[in-house]
PDB file of N, CA, C and O in Angstrom:
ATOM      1  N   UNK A   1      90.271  62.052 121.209  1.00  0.00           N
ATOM      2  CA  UNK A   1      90.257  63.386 121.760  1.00  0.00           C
ATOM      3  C   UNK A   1      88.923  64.050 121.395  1.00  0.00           C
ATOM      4  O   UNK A   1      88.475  64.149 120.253  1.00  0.00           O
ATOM      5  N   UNK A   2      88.333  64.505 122.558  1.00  0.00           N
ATOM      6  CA  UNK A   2      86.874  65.366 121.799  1.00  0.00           C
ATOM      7  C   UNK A   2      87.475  67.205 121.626  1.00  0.00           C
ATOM      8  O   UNK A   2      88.379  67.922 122.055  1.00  0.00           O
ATOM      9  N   UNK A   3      86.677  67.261 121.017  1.00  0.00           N
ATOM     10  CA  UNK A   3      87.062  68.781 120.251  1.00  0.00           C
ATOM     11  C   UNK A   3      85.332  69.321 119.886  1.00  0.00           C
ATOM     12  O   UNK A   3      84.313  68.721 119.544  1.00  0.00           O
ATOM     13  N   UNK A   4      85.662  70.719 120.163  1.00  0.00           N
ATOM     14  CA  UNK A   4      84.397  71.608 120.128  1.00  0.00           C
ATOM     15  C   UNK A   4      84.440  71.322 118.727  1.00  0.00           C
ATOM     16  O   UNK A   4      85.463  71.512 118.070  1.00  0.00           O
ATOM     17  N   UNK A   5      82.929  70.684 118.028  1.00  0.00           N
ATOM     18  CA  UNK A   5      82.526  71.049 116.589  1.00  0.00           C
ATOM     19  C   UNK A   5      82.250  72.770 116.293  1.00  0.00           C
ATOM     20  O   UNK A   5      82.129  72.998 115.090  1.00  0.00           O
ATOM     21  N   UNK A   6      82.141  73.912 117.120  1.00  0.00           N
ATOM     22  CA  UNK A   6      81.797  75.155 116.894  1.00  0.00           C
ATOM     23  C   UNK A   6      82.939  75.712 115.621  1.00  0.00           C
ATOM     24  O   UNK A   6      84.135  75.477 115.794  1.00  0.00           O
ATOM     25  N   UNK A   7      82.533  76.363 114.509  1.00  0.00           N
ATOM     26  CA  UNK A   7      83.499  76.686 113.684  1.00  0.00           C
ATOM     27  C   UNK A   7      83.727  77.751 114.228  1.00  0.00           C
ATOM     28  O   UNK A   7      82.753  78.440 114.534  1.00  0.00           O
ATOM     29  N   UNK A   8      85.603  78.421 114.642  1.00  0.00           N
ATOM     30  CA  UNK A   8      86.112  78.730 114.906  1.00  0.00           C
ATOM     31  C   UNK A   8      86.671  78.765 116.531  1.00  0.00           C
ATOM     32  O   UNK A   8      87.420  79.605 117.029  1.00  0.00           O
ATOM     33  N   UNK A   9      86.045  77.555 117.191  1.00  0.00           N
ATOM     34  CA  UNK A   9      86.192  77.413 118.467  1.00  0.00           C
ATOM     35  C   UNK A   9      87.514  76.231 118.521  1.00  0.00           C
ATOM     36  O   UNK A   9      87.500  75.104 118.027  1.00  0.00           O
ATOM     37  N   UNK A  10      88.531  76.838 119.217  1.00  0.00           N
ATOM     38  CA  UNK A  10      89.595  75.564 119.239  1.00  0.00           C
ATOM     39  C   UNK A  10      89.778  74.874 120.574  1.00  0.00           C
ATOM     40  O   UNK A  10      90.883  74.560 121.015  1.00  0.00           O
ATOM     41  N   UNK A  11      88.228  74.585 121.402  1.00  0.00           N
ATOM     42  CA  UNK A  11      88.706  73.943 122.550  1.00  0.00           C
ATOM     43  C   UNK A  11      88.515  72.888 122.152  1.00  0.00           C
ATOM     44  O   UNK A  11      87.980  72.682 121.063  1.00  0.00           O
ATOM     45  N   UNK A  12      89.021  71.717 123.169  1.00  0.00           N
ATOM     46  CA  UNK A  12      89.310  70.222 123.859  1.00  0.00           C
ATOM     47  C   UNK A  12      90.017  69.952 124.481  1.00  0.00           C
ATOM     48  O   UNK A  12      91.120  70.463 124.674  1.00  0.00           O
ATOM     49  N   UNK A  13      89.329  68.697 125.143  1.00  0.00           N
ATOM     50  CA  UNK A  13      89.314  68.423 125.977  1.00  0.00           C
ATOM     51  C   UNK A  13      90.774  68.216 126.414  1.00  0.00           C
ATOM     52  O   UNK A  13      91.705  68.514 125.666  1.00  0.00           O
ATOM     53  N   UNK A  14      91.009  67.543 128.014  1.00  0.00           N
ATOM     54  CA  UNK A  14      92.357  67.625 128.443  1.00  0.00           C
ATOM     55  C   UNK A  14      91.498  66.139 129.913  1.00  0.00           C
ATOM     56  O   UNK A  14      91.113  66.440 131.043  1.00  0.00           O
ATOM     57  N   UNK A  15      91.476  65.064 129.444  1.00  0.00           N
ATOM     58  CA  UNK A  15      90.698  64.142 130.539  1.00  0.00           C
ATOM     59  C   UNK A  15      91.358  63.080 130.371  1.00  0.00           C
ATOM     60  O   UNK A  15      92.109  62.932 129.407  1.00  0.00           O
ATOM     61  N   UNK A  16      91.109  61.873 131.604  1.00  0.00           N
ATOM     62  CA  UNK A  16      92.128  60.867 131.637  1.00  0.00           C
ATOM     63  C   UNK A  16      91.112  59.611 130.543  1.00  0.00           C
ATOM     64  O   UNK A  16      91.788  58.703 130.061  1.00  0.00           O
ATOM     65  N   UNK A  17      90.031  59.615 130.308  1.00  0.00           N
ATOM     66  CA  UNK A  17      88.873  58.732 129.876  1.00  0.00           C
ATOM     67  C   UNK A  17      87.996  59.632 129.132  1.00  0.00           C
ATOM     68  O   UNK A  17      87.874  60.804 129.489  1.00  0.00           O
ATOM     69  N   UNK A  18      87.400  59.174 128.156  1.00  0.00           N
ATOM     70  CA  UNK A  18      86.403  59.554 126.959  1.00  0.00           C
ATOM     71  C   UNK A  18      84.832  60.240 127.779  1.00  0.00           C
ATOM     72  O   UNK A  18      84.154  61.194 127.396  1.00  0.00           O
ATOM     73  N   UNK A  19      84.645  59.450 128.856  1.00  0.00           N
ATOM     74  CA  UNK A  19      83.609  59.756 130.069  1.00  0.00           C
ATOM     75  C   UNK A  19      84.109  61.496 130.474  1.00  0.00           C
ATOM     76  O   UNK A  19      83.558  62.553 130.165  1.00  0.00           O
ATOM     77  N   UNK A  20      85.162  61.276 131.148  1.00  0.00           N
ATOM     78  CA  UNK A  20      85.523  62.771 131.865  1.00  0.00           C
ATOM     79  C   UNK A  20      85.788  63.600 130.279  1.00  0.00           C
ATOM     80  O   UNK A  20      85.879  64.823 130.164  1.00  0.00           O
ATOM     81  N   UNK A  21      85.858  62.836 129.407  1.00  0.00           N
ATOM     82  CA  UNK A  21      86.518  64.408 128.250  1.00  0.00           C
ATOM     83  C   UNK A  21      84.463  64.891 127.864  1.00  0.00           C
ATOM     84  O   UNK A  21      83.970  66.009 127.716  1.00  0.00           O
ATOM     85  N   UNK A  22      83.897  63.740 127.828  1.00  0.00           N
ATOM     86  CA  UNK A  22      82.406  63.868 127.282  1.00  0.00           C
ATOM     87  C   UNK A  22      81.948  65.287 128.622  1.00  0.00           C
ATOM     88  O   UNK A  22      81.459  66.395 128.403  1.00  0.00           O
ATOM     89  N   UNK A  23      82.174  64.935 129.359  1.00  0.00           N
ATOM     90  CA  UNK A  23      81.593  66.024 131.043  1.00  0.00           C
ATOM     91  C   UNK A  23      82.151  66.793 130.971  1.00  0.00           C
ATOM     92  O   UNK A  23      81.482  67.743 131.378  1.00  0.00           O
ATOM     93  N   UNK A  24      83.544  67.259 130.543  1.00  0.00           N
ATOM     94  CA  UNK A  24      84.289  68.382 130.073  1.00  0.00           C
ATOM     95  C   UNK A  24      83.901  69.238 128.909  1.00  0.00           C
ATOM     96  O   UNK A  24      83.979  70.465 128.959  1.00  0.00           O
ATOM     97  N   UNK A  25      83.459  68.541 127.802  1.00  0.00           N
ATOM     98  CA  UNK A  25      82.432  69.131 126.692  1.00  0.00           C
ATOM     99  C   UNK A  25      81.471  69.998 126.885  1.00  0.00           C
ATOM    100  O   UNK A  25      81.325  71.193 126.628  1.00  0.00           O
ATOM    101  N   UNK A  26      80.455  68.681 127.690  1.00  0.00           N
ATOM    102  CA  UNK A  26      79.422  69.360 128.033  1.00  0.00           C
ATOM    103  C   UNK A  26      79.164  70.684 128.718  1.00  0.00           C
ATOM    104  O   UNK A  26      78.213  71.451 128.568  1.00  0.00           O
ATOM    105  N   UNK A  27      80.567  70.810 129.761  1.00  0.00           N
ATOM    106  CA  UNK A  27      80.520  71.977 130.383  1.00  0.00           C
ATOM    107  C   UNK A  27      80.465  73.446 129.557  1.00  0.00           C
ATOM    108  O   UNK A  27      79.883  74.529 129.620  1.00  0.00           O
ATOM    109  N   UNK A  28      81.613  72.639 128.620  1.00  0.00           N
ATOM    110  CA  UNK A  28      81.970  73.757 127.659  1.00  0.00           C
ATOM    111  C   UNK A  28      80.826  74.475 127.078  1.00  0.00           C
ATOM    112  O   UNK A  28      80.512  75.623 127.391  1.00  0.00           O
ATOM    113  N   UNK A  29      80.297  73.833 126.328  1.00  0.00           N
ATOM    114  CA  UNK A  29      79.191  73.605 125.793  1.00  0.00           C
ATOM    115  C   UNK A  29      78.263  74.947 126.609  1.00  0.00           C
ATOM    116  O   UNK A  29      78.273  76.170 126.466  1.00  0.00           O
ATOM    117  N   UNK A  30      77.559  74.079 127.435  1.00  0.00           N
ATOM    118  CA  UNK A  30      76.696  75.184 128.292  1.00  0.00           C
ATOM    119  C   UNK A  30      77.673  76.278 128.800  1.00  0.00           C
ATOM    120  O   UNK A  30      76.955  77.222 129.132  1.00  0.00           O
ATOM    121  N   UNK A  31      79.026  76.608 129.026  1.00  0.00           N
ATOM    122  CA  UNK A  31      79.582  77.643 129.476  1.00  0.00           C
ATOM    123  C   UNK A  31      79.486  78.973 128.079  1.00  0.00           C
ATOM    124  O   UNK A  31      79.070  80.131 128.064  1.00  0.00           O
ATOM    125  N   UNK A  32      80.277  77.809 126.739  1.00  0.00           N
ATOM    126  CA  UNK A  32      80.848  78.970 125.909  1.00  0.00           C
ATOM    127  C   UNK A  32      79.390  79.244 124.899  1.00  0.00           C
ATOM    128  O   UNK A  32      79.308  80.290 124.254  1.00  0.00           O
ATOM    129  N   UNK A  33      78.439  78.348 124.854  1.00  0.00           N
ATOM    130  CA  UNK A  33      77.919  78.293 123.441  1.00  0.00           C
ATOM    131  C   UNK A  33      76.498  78.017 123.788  1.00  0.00           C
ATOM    132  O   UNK A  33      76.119  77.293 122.867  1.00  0.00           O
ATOM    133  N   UNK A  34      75.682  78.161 124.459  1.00  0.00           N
ATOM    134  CA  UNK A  34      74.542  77.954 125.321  1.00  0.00           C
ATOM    135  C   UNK A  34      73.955  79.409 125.652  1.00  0.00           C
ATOM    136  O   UNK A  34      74.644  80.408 125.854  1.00  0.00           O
ATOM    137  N   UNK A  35      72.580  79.347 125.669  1.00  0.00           N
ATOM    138  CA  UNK A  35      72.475  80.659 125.438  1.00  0.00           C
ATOM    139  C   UNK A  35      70.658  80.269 126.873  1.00  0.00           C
ATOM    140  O   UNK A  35      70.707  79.116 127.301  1.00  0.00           O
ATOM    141  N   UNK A  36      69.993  80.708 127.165  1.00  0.00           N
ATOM    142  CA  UNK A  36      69.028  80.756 128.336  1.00  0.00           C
ATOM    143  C   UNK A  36      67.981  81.033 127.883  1.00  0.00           C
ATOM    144  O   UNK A  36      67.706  82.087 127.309  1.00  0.00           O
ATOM    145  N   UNK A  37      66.923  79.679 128.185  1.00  0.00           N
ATOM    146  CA  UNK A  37      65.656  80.344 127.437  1.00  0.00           C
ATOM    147  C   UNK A  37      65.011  80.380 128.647  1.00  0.00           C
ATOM    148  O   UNK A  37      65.478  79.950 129.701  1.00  0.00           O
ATOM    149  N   UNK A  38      63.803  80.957 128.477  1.00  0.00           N
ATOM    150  CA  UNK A  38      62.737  80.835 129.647  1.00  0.00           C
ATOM    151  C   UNK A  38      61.806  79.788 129.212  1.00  0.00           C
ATOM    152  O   UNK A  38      60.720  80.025 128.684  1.00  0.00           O
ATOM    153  N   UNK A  39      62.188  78.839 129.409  1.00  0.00           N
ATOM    154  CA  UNK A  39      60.976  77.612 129.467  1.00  0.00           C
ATOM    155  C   UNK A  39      61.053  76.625 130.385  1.00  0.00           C
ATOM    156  O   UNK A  39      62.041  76.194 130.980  1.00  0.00           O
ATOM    157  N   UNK A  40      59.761  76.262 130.452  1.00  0.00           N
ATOM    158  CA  UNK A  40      59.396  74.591 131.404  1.00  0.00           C
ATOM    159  C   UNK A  40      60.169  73.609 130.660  1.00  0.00           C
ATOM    160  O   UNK A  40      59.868  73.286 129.511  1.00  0.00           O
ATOM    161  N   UNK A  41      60.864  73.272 131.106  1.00  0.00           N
ATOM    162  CA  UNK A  41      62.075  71.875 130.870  1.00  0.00           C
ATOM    163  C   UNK A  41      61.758  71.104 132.100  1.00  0.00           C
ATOM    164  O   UNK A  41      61.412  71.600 133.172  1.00  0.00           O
ATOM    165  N   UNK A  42      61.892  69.992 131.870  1.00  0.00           N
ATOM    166  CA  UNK A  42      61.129  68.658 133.028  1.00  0.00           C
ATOM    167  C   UNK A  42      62.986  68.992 133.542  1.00  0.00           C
ATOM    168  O   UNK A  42      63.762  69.767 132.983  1.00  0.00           O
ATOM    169  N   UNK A  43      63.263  68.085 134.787  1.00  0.00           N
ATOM    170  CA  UNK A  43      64.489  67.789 135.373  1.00  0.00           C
ATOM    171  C   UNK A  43      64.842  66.701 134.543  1.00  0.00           C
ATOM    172  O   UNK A  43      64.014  65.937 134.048  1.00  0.00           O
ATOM    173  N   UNK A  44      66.596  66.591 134.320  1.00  0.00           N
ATOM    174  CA  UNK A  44      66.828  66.182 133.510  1.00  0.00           C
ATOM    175  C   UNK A  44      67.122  65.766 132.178  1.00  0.00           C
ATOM    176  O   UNK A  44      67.559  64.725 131.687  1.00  0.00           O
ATOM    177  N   UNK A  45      66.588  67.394 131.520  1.00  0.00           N
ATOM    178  CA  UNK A  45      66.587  67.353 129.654  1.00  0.00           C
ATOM    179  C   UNK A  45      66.729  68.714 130.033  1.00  0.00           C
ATOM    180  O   UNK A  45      66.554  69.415 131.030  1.00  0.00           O
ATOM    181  N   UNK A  46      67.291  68.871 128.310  1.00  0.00           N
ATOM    182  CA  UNK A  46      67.465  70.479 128.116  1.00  0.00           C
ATOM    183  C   UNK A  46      67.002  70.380 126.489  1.00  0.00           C
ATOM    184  O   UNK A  46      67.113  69.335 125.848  1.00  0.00           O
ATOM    185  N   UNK A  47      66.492  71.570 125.959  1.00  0.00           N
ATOM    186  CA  UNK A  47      66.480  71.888 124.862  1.00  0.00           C
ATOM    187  C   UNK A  47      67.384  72.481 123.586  1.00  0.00           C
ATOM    188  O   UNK A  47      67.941  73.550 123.836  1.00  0.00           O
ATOM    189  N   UNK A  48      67.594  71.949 122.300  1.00  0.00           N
ATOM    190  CA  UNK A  48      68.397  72.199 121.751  1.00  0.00           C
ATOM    191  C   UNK A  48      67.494  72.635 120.104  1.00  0.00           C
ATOM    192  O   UNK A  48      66.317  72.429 119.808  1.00  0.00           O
ATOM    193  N   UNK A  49      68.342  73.133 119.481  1.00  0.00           N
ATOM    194  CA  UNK A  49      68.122  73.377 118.249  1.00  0.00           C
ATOM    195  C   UNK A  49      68.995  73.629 117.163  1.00  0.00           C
ATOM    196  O   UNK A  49      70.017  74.281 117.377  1.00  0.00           O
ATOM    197  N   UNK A  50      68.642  73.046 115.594  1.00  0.00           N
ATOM    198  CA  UNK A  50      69.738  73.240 114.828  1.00  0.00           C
ATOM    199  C   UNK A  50      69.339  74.428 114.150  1.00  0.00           C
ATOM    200  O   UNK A  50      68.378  74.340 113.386  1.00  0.00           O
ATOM    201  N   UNK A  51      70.109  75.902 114.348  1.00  0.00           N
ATOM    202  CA  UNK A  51      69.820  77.218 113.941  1.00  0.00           C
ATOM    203  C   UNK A  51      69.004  77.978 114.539  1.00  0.00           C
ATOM    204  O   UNK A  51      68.136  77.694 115.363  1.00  0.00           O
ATOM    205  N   UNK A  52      69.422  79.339 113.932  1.00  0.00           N
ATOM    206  CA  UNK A  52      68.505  80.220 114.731  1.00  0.00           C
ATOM    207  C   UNK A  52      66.771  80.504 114.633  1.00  0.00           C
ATOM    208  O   UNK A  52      66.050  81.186 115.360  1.00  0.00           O
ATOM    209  N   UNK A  53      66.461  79.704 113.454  1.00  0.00           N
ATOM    210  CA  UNK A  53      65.022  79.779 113.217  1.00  0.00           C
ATOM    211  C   UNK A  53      64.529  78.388 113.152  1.00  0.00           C
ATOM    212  O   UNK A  53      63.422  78.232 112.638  1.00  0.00           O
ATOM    213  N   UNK A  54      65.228  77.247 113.629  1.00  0.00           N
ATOM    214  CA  UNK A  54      65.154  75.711 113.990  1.00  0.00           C
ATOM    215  C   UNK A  54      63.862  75.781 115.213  1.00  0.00           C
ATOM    216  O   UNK A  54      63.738  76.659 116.067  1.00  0.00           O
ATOM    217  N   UNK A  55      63.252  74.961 115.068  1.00  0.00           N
ATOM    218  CA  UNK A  55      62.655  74.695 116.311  1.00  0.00           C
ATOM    219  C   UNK A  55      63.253  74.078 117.520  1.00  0.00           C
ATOM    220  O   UNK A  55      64.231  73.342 117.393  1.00  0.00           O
ATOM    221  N   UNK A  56      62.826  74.282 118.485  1.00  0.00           N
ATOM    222  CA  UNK A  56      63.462  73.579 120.078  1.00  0.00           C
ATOM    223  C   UNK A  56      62.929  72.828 120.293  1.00  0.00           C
ATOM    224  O   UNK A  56      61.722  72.929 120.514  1.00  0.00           O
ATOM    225  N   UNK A  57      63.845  71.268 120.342  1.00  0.00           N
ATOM    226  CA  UNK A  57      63.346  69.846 120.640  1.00  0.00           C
ATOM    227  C   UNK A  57      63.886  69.737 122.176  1.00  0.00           C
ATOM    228  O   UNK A  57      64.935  70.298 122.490  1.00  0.00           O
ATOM    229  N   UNK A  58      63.210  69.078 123.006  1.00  0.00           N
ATOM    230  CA  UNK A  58      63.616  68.445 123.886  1.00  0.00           C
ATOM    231  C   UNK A  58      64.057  67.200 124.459  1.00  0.00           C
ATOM    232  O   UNK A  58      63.224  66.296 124.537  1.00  0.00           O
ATOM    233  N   UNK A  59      65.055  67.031 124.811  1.00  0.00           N
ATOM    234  CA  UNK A  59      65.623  65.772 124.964  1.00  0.00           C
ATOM    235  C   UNK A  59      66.180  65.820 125.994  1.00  0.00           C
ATOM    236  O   UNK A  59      66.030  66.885 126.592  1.00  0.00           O
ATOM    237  N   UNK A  60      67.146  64.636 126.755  1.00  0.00           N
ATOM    238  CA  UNK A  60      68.273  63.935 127.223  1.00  0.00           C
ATOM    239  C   UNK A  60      69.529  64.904 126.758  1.00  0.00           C
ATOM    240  O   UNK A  60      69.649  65.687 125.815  1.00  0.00           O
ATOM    241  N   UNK A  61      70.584  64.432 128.041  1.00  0.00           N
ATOM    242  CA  UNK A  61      72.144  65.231 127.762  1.00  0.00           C
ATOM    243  C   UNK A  61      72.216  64.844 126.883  1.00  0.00           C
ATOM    244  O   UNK A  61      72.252  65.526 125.859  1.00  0.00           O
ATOM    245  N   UNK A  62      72.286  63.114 126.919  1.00  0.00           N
ATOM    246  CA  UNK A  62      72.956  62.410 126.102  1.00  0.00           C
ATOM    247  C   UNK A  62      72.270  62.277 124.917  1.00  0.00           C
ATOM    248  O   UNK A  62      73.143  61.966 124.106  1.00  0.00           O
ATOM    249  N   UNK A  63      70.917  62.347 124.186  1.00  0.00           N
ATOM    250  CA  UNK A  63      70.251  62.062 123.672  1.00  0.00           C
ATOM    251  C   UNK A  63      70.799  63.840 122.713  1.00  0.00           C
ATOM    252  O   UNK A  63      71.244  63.894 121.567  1.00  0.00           O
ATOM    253  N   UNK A  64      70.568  65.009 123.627  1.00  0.00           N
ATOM    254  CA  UNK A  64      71.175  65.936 123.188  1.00  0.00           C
ATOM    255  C   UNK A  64      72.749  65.805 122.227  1.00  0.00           C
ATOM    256  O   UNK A  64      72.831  66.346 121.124  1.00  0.00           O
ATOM    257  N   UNK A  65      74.000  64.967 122.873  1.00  0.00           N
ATOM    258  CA  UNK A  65      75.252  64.670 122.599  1.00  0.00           C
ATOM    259  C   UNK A  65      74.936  64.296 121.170  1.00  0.00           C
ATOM    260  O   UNK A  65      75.121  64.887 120.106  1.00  0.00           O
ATOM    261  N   UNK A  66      74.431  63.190 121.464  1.00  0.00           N
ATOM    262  CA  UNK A  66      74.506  62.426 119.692  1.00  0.00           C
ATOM    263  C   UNK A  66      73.825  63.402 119.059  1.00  0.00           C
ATOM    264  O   UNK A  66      74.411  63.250 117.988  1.00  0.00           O
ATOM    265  N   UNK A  67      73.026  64.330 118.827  1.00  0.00           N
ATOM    266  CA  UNK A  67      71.976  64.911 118.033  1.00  0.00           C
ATOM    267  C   UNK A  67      73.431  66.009 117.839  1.00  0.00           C
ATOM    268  O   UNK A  67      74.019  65.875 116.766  1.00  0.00           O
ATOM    269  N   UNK A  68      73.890  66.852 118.634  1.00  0.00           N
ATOM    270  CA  UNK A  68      75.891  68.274 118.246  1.00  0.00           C
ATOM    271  C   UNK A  68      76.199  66.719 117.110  1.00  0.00           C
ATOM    272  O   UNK A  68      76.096  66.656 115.885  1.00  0.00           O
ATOM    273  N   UNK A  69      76.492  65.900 117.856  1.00  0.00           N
ATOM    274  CA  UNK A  69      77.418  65.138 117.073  1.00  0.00           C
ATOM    275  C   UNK A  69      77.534  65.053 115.638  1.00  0.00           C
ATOM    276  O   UNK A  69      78.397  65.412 114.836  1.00  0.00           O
ATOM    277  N   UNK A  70      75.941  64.231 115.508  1.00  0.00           N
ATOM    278  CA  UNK A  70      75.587  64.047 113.940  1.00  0.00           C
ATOM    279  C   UNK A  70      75.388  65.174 113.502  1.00  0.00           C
ATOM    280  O   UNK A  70      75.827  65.297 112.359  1.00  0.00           O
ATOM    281  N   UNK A  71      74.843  66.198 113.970  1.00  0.00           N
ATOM    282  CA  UNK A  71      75.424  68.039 113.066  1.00  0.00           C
ATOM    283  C   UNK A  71      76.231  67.901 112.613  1.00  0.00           C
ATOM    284  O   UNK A  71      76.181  67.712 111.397  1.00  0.00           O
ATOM    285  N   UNK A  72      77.325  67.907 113.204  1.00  0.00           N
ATOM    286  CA  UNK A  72      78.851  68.570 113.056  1.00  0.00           C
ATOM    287  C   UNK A  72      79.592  67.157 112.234  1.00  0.00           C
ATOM    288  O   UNK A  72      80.760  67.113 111.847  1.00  0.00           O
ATOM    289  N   UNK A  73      78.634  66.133 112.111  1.00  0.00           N
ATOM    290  CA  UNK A  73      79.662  65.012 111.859  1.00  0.00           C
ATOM    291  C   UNK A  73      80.081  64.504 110.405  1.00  0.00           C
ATOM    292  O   UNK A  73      79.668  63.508 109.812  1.00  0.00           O
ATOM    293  N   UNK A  74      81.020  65.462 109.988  1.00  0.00           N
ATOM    294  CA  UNK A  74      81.529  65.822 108.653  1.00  0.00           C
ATOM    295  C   UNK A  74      82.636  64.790 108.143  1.00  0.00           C
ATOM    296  O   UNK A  74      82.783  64.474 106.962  1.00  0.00           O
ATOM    297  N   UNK A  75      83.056  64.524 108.740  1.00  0.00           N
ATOM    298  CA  UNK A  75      84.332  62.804 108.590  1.00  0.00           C
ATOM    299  C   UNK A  75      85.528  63.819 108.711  1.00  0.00           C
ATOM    300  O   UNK A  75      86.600  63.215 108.670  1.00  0.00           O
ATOM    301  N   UNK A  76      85.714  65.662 108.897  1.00  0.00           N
ATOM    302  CA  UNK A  76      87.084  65.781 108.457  1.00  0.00           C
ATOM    303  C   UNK A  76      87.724  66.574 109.701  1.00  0.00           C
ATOM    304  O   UNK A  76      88.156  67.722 109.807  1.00  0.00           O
ATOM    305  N   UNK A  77      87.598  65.387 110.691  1.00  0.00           N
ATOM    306  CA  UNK A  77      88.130  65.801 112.305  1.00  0.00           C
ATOM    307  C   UNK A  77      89.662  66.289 111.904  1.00  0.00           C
ATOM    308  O   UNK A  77      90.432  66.685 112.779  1.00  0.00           O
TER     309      UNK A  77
END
């Protein structure tokens, strides 16, 4: 089951495959917790950062995915 790492956020997912729950995330993601910068981003990547005074790396969705992941990835799902 995927589940928002956001502390105090209790969504997840509701998908028939790990694929549709990952695209369900992501939505989330950019819906609840995504915020709009004004920058040149190539097609295809978005920018992320860990904190509010973190710098903004650019990457891949997916390249983005694993980078939330290993943040949040505490062993105590």
């Amino acid at each position: 089951m995927v589940r928002c790492a956001y502390e105090g956020c209790g969504w997840q997912a509701i998908a028939p495959s790990r694929e549709a729950a990952d695209e369900q995330y992501a939505e989330h993601i950019v819906t609840e917790h995504a915020e709009t910068v004004d920058a040149d981003i190539p097609d295809g990547m978005v920018q992320v950062r860990d904190g509010e005074d973190a710098e903004w790396r650019t990457m891949t969705v997916e390249q983005a995915l694993a980078f939330h992941e290993g943040l949040h990835d505490d062993g105590g799902e």
